[in-house]
Every structure is written in C-alpha cells, then in structure tokens.
N, C-alpha and C positions, 0 to 999 in steps of 0.2 A: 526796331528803331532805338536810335541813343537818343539822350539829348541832353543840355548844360545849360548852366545858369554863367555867365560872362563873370559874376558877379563872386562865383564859386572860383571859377579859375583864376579871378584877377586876384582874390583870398591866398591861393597857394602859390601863384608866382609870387607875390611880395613874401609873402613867408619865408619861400626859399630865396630869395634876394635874387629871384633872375630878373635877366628883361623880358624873354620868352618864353613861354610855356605852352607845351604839343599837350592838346586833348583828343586829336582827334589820327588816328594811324589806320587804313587800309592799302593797300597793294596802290589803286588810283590813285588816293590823294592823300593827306595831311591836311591838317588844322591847329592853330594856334592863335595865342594871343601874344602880343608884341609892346611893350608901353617904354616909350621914350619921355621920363621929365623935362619940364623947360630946359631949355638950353644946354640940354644931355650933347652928348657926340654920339650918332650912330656907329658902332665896331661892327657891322656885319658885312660880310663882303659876295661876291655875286654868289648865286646856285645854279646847280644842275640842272633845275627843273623850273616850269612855268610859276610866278606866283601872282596871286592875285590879292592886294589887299582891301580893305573897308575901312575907313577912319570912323571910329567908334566915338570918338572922342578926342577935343584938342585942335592945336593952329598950329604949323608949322610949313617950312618948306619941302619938295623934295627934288632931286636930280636924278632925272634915267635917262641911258643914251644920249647925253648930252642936252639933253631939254629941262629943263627947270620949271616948276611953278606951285603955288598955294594951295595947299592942303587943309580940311578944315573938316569936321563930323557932317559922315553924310559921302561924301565922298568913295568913287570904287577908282583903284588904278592895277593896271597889269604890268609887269613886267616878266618879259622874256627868259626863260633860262639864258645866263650866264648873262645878261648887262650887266653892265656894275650901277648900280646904283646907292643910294643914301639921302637919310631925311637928316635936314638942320634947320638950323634954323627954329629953332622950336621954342615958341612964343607960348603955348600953354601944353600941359600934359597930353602927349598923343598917344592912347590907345589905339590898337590897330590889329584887326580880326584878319591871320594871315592863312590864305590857303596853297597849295602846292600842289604840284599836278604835274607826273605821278608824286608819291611819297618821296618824301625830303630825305636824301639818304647822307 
C-alpha cells in the first residue's frame, strides 16, 4: 500500500510553482493534484485518457462537451478522453484531486 498526505503534495506543487502535480503512476491509472487560483485561466487542453476529478476545495465553474455548470468542494465529475474541456470562472481557489485511467501519457 502507498499513501499521501494532499497536504504534502499541495507543499511541493507550490514549491515547484506548478499547477499540477502526478503522485500517483501505475500502468491503469495516475493520480494528481490540480489547483487553479481565483480567477486563474485553465491552459490545459483535452487527454488521451478518461479522467475523473474531485473538487477538494474552492467555487468555480466548469465546461465539458458543451455543458457548463458550478463547481464547488465536494463535488466528483468525469470527463471522457479527449473532450475538451476547462474550469473558469473561479471565484475561490480550486483544488482538485485528478485521476486518469489508463496513466496520463
């Protein structure tokens, strides 16, 4: 068994000034954490693979497949490989526990 502390990882993303940060790499999946500031701009653009996020934390909107709606801690959404989608809108800091499925290549 692994396991993390959210708290560790949100530590060395801001360290390293990313927005994302992969703790978690096997063959199936991937794991990460994802944090957009207020009124940041999402730069990511669609993937290979299925992902699933968790809003850890934070208000904001998001767009997938052409459907839009509010985001907020607490929150589970999927998105398909290769939608395009993006959060805006973002009214308070959004943390966001990202998984992939298979591994995000």
């Amino acid at each position: 068994m692994d396991a993390w502390s959210l708290d560790d990882i949100e530590g060395e993303r801001a360290g390293d000034g990313e927005l994302y940060r992969e703790f978690l790499r096997v063959e199936s999946m991937s794991a990460g954490l994802y944090v957009l500031e207020a009124g940041a701009a999402d730069p990511q653009s669609p993937h290979a693979q299925d992902e699933v996020y968790y809003v850890v934390s934070g208000r904001g909107r998001v767009t997938s497949g052409g459907a839009e709606r509010a985001v907020e801690a607490g929150d589970v959404l999927f998105v398909p490989a290769q939608e395009e989608h993006r959060f805006h809108s973002i009214e308070e800091r959004l943390s966001l526990l990202v998984l992939f499925a298979p591994a995000e290549t």
